[in-house]
PLY file of the C-alpha trace (Angstrom):
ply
format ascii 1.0
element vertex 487
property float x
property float y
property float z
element edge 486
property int vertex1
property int vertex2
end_header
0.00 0.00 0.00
1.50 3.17 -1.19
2.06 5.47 1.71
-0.31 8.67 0.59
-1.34 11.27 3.00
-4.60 9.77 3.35
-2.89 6.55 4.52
-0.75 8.21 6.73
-3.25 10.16 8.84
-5.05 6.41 8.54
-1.87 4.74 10.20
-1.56 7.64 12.82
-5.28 7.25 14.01
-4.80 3.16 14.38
-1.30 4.15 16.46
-3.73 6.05 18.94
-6.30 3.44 18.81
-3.72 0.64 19.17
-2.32 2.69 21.81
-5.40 3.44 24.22
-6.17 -0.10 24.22
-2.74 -1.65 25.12
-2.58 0.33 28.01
-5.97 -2.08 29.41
-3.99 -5.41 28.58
-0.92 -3.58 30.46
-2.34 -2.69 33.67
-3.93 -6.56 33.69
-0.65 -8.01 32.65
1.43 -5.76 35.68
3.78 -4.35 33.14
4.04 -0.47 31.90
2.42 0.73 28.74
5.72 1.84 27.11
6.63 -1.84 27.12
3.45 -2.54 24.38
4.09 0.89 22.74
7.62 0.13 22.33
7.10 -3.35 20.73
4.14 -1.91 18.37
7.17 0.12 16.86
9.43 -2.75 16.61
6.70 -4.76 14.62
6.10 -1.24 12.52
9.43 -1.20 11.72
9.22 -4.19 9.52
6.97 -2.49 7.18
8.03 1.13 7.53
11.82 1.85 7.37
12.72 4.86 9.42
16.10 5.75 10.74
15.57 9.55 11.73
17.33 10.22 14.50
17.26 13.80 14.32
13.07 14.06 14.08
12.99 11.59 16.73
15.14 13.39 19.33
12.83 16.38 18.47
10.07 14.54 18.79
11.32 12.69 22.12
12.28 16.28 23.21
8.94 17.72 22.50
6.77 14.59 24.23
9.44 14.77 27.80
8.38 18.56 27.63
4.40 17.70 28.00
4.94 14.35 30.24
7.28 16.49 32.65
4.41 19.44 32.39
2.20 16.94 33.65
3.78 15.21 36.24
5.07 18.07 37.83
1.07 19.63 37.51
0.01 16.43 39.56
3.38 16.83 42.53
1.88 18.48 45.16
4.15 20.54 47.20
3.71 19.41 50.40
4.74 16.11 49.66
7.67 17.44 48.08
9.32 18.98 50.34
9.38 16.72 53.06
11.88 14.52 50.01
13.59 17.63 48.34
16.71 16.74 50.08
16.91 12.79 49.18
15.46 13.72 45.64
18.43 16.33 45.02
20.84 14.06 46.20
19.57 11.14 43.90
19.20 13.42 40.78
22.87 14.53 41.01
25.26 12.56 43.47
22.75 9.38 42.47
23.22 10.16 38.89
26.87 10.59 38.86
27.54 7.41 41.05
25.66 5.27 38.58
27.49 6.44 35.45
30.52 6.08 36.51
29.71 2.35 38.12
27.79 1.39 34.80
30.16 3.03 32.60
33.14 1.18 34.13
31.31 -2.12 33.69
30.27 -0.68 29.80
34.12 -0.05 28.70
35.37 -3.79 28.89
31.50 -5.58 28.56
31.49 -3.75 25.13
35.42 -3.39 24.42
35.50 0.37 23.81
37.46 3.42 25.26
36.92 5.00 28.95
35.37 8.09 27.30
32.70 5.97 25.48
32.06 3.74 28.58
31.14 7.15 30.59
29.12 7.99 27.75
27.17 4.45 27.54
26.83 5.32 32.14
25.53 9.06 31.46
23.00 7.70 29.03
21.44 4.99 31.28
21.83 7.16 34.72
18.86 8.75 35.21
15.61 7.32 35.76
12.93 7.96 33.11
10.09 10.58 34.40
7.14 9.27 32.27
8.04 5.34 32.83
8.40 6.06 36.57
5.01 8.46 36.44
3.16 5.69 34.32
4.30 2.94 36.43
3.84 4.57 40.04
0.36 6.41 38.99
-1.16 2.93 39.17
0.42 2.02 42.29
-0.36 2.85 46.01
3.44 2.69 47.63
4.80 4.45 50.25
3.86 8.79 49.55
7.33 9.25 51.11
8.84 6.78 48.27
6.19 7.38 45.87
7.30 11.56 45.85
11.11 10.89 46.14
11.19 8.85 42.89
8.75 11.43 41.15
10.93 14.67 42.22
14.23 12.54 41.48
13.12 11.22 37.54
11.32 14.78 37.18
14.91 16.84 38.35
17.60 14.26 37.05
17.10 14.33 33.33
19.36 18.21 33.35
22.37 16.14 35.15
21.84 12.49 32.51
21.51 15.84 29.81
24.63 17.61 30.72
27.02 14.40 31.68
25.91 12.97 28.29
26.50 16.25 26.22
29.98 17.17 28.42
31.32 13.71 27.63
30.31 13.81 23.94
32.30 17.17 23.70
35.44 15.16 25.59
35.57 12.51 22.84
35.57 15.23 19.85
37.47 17.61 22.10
39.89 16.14 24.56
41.51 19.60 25.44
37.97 20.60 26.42
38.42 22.86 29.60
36.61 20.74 32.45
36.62 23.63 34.62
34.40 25.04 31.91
31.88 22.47 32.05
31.19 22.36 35.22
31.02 25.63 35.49
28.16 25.72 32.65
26.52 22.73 34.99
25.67 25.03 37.45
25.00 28.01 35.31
22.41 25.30 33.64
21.25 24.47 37.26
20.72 27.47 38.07
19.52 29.32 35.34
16.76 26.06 35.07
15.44 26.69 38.56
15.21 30.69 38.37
13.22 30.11 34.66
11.10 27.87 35.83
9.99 29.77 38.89
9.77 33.24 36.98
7.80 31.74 34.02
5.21 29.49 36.40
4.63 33.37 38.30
4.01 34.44 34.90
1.54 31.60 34.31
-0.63 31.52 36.93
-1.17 35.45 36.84
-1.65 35.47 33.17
-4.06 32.26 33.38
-5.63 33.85 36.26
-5.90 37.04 34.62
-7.11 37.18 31.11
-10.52 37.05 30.29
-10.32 34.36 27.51
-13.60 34.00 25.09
-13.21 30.17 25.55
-12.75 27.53 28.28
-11.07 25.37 26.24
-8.19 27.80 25.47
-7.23 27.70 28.71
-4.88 24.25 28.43
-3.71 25.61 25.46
-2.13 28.90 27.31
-0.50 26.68 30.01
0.82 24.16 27.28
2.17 27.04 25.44
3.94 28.63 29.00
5.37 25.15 29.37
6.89 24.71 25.36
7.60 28.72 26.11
9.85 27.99 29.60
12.05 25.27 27.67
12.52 27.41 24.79
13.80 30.23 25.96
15.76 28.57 29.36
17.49 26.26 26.26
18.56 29.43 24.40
20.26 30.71 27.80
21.96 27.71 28.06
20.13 26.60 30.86
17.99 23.38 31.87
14.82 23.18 30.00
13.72 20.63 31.03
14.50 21.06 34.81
12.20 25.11 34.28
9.59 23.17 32.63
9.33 20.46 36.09
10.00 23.47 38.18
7.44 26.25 36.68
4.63 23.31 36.27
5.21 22.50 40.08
4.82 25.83 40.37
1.66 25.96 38.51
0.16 23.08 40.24
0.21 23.97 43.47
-0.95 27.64 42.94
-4.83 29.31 42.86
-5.40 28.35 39.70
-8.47 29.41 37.34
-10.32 26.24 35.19
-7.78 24.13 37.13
-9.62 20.70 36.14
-9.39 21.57 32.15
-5.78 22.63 32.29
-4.99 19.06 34.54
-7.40 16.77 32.00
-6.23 18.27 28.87
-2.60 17.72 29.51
-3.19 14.44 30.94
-4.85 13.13 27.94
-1.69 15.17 25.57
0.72 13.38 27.75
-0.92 10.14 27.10
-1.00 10.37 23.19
2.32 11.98 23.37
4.13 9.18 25.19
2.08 6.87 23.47
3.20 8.39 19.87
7.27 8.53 21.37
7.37 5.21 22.27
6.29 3.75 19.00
8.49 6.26 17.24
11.30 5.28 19.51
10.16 1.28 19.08
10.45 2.16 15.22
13.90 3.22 15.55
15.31 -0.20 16.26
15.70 -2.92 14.18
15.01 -5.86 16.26
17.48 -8.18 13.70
20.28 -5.42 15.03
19.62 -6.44 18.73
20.12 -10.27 18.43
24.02 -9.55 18.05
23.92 -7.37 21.75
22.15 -9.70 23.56
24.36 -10.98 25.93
25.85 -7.51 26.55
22.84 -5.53 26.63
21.46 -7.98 29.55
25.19 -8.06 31.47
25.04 -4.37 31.80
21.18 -4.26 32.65
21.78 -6.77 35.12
24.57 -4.60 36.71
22.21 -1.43 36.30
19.77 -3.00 38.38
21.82 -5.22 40.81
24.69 -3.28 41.22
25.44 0.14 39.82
21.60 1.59 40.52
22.03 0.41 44.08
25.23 1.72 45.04
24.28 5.44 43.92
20.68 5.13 45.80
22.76 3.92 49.29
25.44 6.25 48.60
23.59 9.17 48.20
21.56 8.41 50.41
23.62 7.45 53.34
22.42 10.35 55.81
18.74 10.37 54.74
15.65 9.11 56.66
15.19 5.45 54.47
15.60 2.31 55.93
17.56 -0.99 54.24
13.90 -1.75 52.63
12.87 1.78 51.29
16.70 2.00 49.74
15.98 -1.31 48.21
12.48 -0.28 46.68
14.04 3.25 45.22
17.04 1.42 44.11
14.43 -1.40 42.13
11.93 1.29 40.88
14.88 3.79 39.19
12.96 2.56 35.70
14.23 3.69 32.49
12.69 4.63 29.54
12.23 7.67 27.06
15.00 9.89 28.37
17.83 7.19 27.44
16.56 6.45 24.27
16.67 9.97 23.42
20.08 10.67 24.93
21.23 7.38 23.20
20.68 9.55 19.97
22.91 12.38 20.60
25.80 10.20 19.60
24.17 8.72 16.55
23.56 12.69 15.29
27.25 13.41 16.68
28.88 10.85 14.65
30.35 9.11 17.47
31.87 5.42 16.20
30.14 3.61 18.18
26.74 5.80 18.26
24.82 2.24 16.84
25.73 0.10 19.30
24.82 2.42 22.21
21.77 2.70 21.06
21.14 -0.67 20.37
22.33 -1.35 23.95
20.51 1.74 25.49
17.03 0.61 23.78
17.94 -3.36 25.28
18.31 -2.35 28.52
15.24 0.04 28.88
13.40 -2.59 27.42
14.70 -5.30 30.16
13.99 -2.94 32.64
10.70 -1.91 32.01
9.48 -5.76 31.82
11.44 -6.96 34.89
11.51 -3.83 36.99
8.18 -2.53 36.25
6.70 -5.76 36.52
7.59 -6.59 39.94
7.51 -3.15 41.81
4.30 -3.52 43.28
5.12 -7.21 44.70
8.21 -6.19 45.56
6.37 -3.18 47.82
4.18 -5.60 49.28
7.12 -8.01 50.14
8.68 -5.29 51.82
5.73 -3.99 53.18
5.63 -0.95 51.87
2.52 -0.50 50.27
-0.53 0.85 51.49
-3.15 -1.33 49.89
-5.68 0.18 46.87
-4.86 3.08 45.87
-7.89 5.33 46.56
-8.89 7.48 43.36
-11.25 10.80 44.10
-14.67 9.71 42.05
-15.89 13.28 41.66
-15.03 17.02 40.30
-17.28 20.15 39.70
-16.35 22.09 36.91
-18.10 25.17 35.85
-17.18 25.44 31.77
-19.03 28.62 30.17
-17.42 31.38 27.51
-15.66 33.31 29.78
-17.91 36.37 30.12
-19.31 36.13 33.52
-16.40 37.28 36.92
-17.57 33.65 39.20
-15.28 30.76 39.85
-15.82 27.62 41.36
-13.88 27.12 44.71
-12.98 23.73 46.04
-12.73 23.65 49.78
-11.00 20.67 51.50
-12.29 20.96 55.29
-9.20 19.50 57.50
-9.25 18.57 61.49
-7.95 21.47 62.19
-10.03 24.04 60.39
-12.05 26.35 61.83
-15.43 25.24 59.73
-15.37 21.80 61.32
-18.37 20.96 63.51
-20.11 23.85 62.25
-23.10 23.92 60.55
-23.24 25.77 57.15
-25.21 28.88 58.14
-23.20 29.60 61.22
-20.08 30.30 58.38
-20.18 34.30 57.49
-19.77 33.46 53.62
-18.91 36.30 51.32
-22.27 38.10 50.16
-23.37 36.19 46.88
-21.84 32.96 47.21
-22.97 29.55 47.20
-22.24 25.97 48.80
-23.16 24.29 45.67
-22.42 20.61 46.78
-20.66 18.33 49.94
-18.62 15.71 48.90
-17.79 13.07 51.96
-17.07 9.26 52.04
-17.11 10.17 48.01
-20.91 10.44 48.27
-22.52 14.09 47.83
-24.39 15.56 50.46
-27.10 18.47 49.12
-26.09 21.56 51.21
-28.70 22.90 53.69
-28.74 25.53 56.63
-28.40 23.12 58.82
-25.92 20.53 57.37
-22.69 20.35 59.87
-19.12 20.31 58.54
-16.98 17.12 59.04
-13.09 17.10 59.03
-12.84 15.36 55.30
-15.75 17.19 53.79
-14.88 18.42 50.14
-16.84 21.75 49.64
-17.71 23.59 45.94
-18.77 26.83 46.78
-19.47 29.11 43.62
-18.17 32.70 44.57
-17.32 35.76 42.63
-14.07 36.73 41.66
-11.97 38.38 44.23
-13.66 36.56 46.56
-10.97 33.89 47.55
-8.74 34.82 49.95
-11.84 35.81 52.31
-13.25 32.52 51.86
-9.85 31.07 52.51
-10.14 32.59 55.97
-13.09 30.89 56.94
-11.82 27.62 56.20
-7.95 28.20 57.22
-7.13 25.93 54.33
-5.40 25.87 51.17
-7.93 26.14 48.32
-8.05 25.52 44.24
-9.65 27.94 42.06
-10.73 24.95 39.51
-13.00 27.21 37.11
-13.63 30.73 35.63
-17.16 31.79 34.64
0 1
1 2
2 3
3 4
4 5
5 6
6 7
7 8
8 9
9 10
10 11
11 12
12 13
13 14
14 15
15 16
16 17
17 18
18 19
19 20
20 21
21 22
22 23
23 24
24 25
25 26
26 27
27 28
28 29
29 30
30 31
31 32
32 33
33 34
34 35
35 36
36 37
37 38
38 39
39 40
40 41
41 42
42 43
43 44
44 45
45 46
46 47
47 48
48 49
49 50
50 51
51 52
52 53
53 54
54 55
55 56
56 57
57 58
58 59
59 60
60 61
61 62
62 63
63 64
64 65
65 66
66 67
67 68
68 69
69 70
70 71
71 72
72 73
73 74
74 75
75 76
76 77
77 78
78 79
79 80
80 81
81 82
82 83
83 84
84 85
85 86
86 87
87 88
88 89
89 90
90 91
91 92
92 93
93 94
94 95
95 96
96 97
97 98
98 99
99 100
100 101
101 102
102 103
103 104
104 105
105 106
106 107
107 108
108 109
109 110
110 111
111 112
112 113
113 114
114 115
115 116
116 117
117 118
118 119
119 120
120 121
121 122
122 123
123 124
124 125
125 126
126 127
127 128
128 129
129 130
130 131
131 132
132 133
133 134
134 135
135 136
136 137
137 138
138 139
139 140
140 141
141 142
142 143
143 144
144 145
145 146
146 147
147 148
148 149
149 150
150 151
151 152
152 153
153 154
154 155
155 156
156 157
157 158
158 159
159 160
160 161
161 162
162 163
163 164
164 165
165 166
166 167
167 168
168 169
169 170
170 171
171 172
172 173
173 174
174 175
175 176
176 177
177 178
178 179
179 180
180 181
181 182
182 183
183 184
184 185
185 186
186 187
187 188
188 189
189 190
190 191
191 192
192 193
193 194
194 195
195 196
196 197
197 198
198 199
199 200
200 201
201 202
202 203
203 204
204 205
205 206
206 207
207 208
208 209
209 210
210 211
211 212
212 213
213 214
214 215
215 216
216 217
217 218
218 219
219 220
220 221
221 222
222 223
223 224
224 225
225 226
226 227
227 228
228 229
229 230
230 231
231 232
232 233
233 234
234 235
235 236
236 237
237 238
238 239
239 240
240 241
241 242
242 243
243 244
244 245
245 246
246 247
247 248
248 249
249 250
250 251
251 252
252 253
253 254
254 255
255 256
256 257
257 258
258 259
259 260
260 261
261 262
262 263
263 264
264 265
265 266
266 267
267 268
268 269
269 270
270 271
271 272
272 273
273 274
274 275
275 276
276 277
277 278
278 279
279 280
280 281
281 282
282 283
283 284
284 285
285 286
286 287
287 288
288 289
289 290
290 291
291 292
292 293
293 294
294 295
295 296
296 297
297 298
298 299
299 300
300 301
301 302
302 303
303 304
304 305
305 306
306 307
307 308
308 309
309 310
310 311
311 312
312 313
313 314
314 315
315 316
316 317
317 318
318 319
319 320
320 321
321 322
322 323
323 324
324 325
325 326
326 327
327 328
328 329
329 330
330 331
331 332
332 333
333 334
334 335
335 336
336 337
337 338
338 339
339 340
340 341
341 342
342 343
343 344
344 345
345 346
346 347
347 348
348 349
349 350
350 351
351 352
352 353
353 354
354 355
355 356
356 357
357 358
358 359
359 360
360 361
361 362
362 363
363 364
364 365
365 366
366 367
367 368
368 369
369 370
370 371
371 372
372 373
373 374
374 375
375 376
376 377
377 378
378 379
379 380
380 381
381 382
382 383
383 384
384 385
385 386
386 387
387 388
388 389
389 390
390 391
391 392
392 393
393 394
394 395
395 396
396 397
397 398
398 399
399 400
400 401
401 402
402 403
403 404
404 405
405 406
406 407
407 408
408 409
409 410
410 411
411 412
412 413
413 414
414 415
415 416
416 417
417 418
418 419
419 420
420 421
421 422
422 423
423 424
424 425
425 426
426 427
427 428
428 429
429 430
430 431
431 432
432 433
433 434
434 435
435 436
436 437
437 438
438 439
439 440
440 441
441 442
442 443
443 444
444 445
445 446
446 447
447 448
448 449
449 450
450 451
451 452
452 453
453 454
454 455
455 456
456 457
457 458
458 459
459 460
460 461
461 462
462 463
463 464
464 465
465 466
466 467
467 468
468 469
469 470
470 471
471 472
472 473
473 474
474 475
475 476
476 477
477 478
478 479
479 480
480 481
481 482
482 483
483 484
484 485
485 486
């Protein structure tokens, strides 16, 4: 069949379709999605040749950009911070210790220089942010472990980035100044973290701000904030990616007008966009190519797992609050996925000899360790006894979606043991003149608010309220609220 552009957009909507529906026989199965998504490109690639590396880092590039936009959306703050220190210290000291242990192991298991054996380590020594979100979104471990691994896959990819890039430049360039790369690390650092915090300011008052003549424009303006903050932090020469995890963080855990559109839409674009990078990525290989790297691709992704993961989650981890069993659990769940795949393509474009069989290598060990890792985290959490049973998923959301002409907003109000509104009946609160308890929410069943309905430490309230009006509802309640829609 002759490939036409009818036949094309033809192929791309049974991708989706074939994606969606993998990702049911995944979650019955126990393994990740990207596993299926990853093999539908392999199978592709027997009908469709396709050896663009250069479209498929940009592509890569452009899909970590939403997926890290929408993890960091969904990281609450309050569970990060309690792990900020632990997640730092695996995204950098972590990172470092497993390159060099991995890359040591990679310069005699594949017989090639020092240089290219760090390169092989940088590649594979970060965790993968939308295999570990994927994976750990369906799971109900530990919050303490659950947020550690999201900040440290979210925050490592600017260290796996910048080790891969600096040791690329080495091979071309051995009279490369080293004092001038690490000083451009923590220019890149830095620059990432300032970005990111300036542009998700930026966001939330312009989201909050502008009058916009549709609701569904909304997800578009924080997509476009997110593509904007890695743009321009890349043209600094800073971390992109880190601004983007940083300013959606940001954006997440602020006041935030049509809150529930902005958080669906971007969870759905994540979805097709990881779903559409995997395949591409899966399309990539050739699967005859890996049959002559089997024995090396599994001897290094048995050391990744066994040995070199491990030592940089104990190392750099030594002083932190984990016991033996929680070190053992972040050491088994550092999953890879997109991120070394992508890397693994900065040597193919850079003409490095041995650019091929990296990638070859780099795709067979992401592979391996999305089937044996990400099969086995959630046994290996109950083993351990770290889990903390089903994983309890909110059943309800009230969104108010109109054209954007009216000044009311729906508040949600999360009543804690400690607020002032608990015990009290609705009509003893002094609510702001023309506003509304439109609905209770408690034991996810919803309660019809009355005069004489009493507050409950749990309760979820959705009081419509104009505009302005926030902050003195706030005070009632003593509790952080979420603007989730603009009338």
């Amino acid at each position: 069949m002759p490939f036409t552009i009818d036949n094309t957009i033809l192929l791309f909507s049974l991708l989706l379709f074939i994606g969606v529906f993998t990702t049911k026989f995944s979650s019955r199965l126990g393994l990740p999605s990207l596993v299926f998504f990853i093999a539908v490109g392999m199978i592709l690639s027997k009908f469709i040749y396709y050896d663009n590396a250069v479209i498929t880092q940009l592509f890569g590039i452009m899909a970590l950009i939403v997926i890290l936009f929408e993890g960091g959306l969904q990281t609450k703050w309050q569970n990060v911070r309690v792990v900020l220190a632990p997640s730092l210290s695996l995204a950098t000291l972590g990172v470092v210790l497993t390159t060099l242990v991995i890359g040591a192991c990679a310069k005699y298991i594949l017989d090639v220089t020092w240089l290219e054996g760090m390169l092989f380590g940088s590649i594979v020594g970060s965790t993968d942010a939308a295999a570990v979100f994927a994976v750990l979104g369906e799971k109900n471990i530990k919050q303490k472990l659950t947020s550690t691994l999201e900040v440290e896959s979210g925050s490592n990819d600017p260290m796996a980035v910048f080790l891969t890039v600096s040791v690329i430049q080495l091979i071309q360039s051995p009279n490369a100044s080293m004092f001038t790369m690490i000083l451009s690390f923590f220019w890149q650092m830095g620059l990432g973290l300032a970005m990111g915090l300036l542009l998700g300011k930026i966001a939330v008052w312009c989201i909050n701000k502008i009058n916009l003549d549709s609701s569904g424009l909304y997800p578009v303006l924080a997509m476009a904030f997110a593509i904007f903050t890695y743009s321009s932090t890349s043209l600094l020469k800073g971390s992109g990616l880190l601004a983007v995890y940083v300013m959606a963080m940001w954006v997440g855990n602020a006041d935030l007008t049509y809150r529930h559109s902005i958080f669906r839409f971007n969870e759905g674009f994540a979805w097709m966009m990881q779903i559409l990078m995997f395949i591409l990525l899966g399309l990539l290989v050739f699967p005859a190519d890996l049959i002559h790297i089997i024995w090396q691709g599994m001897a290094l992704s048995i050391l990744l797992m066994f040995v070199a993961r491990p030592i940089g989650v104990f190392l750099s981890t030594m002083f932190m609050n984990f016991n033996v069993k929680e070190k053992l659990l972040i050491s088994w769940a550092g999953l890879r996925g997109a991120v070394p795949i992508v890397l693994a393509t900065y040597p193919l474009i850079a003409g490095i000899e041995d650019g091929h069989l990296f990638f070859n290598v780099v795709f067979f060990v992401v592979l391996t360790s999305a089937l044996i890792q990400g099969a086995t985290i959630s046994p290996l959490a109950n083993l351990l006894g770290l889990s903390e049973g089903k994983k309890t998923i909110v059943p309800h959301a009230l969104e108010l979606v109109s054209m954007g002409k009216t000044n009311h907003e729906i508040v949600e109000i999360q009543v804690s043991e400690n607020s002032a509104a608990d015990g009290q009946e609705l009509r003893q609160l002094k609510m702001p003149q023309d506003s509304l308890v439109n609905a209770i929410i408690r034991d996810q069943k919803m309660i019809t608010p009355r005069g004489h309905t009493r507050l409950q430490a749990g309760d979820t309230l959705y009081v419509l309220a104009r505009k302005g009006q926030t902050d003195e509802i706030k005070a009632l309640f003593h509790e952080q609220v979420f603007l989730q829609e603009s009338s």
